[in-house]
C-alpha positions as CSV (number, residue, x, y, z in Angstrom):
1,X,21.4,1.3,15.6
2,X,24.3,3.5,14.7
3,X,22.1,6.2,13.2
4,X,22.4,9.9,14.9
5,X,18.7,10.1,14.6
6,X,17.3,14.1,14.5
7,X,16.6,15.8,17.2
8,X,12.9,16.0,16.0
9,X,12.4,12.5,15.4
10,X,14.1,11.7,18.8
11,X,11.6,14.0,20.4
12,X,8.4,12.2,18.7
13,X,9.4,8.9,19.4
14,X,10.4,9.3,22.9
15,X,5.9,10.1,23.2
16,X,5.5,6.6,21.3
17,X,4.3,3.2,23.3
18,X,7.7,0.8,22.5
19,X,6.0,-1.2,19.8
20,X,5.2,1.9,17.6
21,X,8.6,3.4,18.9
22,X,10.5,0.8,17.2
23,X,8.7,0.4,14.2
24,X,8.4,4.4,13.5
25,X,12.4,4.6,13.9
26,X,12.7,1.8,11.5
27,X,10.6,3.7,9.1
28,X,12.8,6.6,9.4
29,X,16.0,4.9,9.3
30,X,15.0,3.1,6.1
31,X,15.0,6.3,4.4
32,X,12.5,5.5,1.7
33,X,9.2,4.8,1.5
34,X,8.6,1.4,2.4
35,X,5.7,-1.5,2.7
36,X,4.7,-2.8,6.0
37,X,6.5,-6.1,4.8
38,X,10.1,-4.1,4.4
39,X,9.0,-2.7,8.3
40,X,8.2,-6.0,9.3
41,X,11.3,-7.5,7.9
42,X,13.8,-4.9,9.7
43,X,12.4,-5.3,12.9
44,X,11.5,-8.9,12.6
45,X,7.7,-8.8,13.6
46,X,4.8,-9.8,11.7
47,X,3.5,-7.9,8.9
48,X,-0.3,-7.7,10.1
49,X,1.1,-6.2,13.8
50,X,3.8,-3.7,11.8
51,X,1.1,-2.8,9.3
52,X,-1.8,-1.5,12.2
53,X,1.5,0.2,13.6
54,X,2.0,2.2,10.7
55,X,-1.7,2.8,10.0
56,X,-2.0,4.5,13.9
57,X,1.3,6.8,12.8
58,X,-0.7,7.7,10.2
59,X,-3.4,8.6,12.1
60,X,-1.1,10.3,14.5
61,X,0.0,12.7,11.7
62,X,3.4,11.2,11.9
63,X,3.5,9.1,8.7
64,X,2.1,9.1,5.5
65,X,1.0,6.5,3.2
66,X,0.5,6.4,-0.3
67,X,-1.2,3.6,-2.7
68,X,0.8,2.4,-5.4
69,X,-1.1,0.0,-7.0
70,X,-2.3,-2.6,-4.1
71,X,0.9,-1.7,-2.5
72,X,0.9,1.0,0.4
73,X,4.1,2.3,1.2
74,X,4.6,4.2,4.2
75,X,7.5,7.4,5.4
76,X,7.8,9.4,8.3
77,X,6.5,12.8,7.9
78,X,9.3,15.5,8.5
């Protein structure tokens, strides 16, 4: 990635296991909130794996999610 990511998010992700790591950088450098299909789609794993990923940086206090309709759609909380 070219992306100069924040010191803060640096710091966070660096405590991440790689396969959250990956997909909470992804979130962040999509710069919207996003579905675990957009995630899954950027870092070209499948949706059910990216989607418990997000769910445990949720838990983690490091992402939000919101309920649009059936849709969640998930962003890194700053």
């Amino acid at each position: 990635m070219t992306h100069q990511l924040p010191r803060e998010i640096l710091e966070k992700a660096v405590t991440l296991r790689n396969s959250v790591r990956k997909i909470y950088i992804a979130l962040y450098t999509n710069g919207k909130p996003s579905t675990s299909t957009e995630i899954a789609q950027l870092v070209g794993q499948a949706r059910a794996h990216v989607n418990m990923r997000l769910q445990q940086l949720v838990d983690m206090g490091l992402a939000s999610v919101e309920l649009r309709g059936k849709a969640k759609y998930f962003e890194v909380k700053q």
